[in-house]
LODRENVO-856483 format. One line per 10 residues: number of its first residue (from 1); their letters; for each residue x, y, z of C-alpha. Coordinates in Angstrom, 1 decimal. Example, Ala and Ser with C-alpha at 12.3 -4.5 7.8 and 13.67 -1.06 7.14 Angstrom:
1> as> 12.3 -4.5 7.8 ~ 13.7 -1.1 7.1
// end
This chain:
1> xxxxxxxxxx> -31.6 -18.8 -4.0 ~ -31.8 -19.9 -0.6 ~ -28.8 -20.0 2.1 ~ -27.7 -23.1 3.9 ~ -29.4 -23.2 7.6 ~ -26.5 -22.9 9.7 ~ -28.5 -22.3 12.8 ~ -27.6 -23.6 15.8 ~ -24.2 -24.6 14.7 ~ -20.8 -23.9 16.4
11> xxxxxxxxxx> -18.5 -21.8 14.9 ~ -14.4 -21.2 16.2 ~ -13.4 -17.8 14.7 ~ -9.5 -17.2 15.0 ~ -8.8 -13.4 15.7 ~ -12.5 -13.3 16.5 ~ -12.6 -10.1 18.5 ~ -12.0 -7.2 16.2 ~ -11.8 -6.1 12.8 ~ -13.1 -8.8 10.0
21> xxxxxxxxxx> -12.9 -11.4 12.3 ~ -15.6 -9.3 14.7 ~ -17.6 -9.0 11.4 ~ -17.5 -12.7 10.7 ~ -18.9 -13.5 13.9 ~ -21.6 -11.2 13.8 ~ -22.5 -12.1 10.9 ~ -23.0 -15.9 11.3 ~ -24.3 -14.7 14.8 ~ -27.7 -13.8 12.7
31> xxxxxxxxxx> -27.2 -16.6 11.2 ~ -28.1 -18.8 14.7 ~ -24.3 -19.7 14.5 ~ -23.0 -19.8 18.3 ~ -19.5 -18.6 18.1 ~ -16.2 -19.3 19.9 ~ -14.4 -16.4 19.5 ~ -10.6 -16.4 20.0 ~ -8.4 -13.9 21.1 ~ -4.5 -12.9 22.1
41> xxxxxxxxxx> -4.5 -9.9 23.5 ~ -7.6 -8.8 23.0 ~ -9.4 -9.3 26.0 ~ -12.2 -6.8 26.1 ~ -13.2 -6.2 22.7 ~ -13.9 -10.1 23.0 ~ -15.5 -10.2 26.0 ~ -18.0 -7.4 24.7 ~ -18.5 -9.7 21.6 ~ -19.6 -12.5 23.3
51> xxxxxxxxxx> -21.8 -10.0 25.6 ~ -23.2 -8.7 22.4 ~ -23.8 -12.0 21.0 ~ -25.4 -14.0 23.9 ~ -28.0 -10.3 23.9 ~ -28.8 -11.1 20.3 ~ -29.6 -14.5 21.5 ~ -27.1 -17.0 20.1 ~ -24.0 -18.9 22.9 ~ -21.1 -16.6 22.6
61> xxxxxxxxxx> -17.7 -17.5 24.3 ~ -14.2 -15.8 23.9 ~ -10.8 -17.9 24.5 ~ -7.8 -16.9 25.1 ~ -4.5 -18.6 23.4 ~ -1.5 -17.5 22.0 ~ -1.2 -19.1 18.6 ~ 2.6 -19.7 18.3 ~ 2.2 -22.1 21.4 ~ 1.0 -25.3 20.1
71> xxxxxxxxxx> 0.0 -26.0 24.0 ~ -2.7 -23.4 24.3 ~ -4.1 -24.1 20.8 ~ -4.4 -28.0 22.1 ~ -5.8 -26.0 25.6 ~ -8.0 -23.6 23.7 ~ -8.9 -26.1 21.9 ~ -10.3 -28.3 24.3 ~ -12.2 -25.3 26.0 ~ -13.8 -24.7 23.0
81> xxxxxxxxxx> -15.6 -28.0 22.5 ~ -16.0 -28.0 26.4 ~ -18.2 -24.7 25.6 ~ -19.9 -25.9 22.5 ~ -23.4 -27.2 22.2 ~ -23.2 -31.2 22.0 ~ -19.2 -31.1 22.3 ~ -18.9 -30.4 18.6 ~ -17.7 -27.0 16.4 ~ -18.8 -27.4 12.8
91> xxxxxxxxxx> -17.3 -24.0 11.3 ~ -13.6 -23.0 11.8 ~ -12.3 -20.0 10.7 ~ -8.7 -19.4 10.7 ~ -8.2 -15.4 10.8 ~ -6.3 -14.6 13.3 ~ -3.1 -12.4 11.9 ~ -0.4 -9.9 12.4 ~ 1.0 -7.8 10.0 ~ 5.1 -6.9 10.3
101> xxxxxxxxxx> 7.4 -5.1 8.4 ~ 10.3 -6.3 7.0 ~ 11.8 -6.8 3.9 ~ 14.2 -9.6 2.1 ~ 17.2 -7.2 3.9 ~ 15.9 -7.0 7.4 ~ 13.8 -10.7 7.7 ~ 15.1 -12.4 10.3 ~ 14.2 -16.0 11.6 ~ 12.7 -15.1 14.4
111> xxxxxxxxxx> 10.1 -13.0 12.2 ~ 10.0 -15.9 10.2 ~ 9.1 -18.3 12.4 ~ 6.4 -16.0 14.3 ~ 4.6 -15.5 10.9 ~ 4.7 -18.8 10.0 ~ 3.2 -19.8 13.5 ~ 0.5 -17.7 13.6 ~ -0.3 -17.7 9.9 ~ 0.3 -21.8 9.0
121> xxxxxxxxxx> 1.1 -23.6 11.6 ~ -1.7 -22.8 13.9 ~ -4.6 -23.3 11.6 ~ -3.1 -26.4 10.6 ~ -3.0 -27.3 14.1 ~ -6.4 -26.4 14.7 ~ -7.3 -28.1 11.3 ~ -6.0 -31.3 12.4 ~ -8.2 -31.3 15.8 ~ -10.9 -29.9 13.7
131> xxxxxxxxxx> -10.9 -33.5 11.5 ~ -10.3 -35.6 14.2 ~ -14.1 -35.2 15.6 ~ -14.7 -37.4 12.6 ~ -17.7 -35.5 11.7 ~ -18.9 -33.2 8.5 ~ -17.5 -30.0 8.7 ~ -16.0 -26.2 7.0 ~ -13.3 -24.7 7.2 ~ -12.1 -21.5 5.9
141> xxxxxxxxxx> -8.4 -20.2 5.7 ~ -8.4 -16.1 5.4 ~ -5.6 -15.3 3.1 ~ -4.4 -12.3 1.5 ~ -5.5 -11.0 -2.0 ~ -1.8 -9.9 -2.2 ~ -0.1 -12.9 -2.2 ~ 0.4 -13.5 -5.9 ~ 2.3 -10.3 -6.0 ~ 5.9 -9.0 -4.3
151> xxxxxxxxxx> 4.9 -7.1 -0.5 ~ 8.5 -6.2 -0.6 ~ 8.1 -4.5 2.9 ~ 5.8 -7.6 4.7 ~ 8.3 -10.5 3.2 ~ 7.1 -12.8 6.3 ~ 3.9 -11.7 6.2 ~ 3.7 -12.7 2.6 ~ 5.4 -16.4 2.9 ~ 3.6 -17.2 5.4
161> xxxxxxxxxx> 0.0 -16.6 4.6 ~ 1.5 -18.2 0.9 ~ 2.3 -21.1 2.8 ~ -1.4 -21.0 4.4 ~ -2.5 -21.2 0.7 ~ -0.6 -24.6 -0.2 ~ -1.9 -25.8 3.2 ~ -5.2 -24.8 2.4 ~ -5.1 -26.7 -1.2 ~ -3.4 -29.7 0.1
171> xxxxxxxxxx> -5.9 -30.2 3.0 ~ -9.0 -29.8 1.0 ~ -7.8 -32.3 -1.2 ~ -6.7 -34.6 1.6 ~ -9.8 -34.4 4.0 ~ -12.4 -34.0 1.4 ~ -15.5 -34.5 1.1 ~ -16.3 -34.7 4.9 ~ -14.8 -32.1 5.9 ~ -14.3 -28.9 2.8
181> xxxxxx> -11.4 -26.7 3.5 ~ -11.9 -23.4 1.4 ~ -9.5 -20.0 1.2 ~ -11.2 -16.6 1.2 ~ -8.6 -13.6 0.3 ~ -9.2 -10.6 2.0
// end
């Protein structure tokens, strides 16, 4: 079985700097993918990525945006397919995540909101710029393998990457077959 040639693509990795979104990168990286790896507050473990990456030979940038600003995504954004070979990213992956405690007792809006920002709001943001370069493309929507269950102590955590699941569901259906919106639970 052979894998689809994704060399020389563009690829926007939410959360792209450490952890699995660092191992997603890397990974299309040896691929030939050239990645756009976005960050918060995680300046220098992206900054090493990309150094890391343009070594192995592919285009590596790293972005800065705070996802619950729908401003800087539009900003980041706009970088990103400023730094993209031929103005186009054909691979977005929305990882990026945080991970607070709180339960039904203690979950206050503010939480709330911030989870559902960062978790559902932003990739669907990002989605919607994604589809609007009007060309074939993939996206794919980290969730969490817990979801179907109760994470009585991550109650925002758990809406809101839920939510991220009907988003993803809804969106495939609605921007298929151009572009294929897929979920991968972690």
């Amino acid at each position: 079985m052979s894998l689809i040639n994704l060399s020389g693509q563009t690829a926007l990795i939410t959360g792209g700097a450490k952890r699995v979104g660092r191992v997603i990168a890397s990974s299309l990286a040896a691929r030939g993918v050239n990645i756009l790896a976005h960050y918060n507050t995680s300046r220098a473990e992206a900054e090493s990525l990309s150094a890391d990456l343009d070594r192995r030979g592919v285009g590596a940038w790293s972005l800065q945006a705070s996802l619950e600003d729908p401003d800087q995504i539009e900003t980041m954004w706009r970088r990103a397919l400023d730094c993209a070979p031929r103005g186009r990213i054909s691979l977005l992956v929305n990882n990026a995540s945080i991970f607070p405690e709180d339960t039904l007792n203690s979950l206050s809006s503010e939480s709330l909101e911030k989870n559902l920002g960062i978790h559902a709001l932003a990739p669907l943001r990002l989605i919607r710029l994604f589809a609007a370069q009007k060309q074939p493309g993939c996206v794919v929507n980290l969730l969490d393998s817990r979801i179907g269950g109760y994470m009585k102590r991550h109650v925002s955590y758990a809406l809101s990457k839920r939510m991220l699941f009907d988003l993803t569901r809804m969106l495939a259906l609605e921007l298929a077959p151009r572009v294929r919106v897929n979920s991968l639970p972690i």
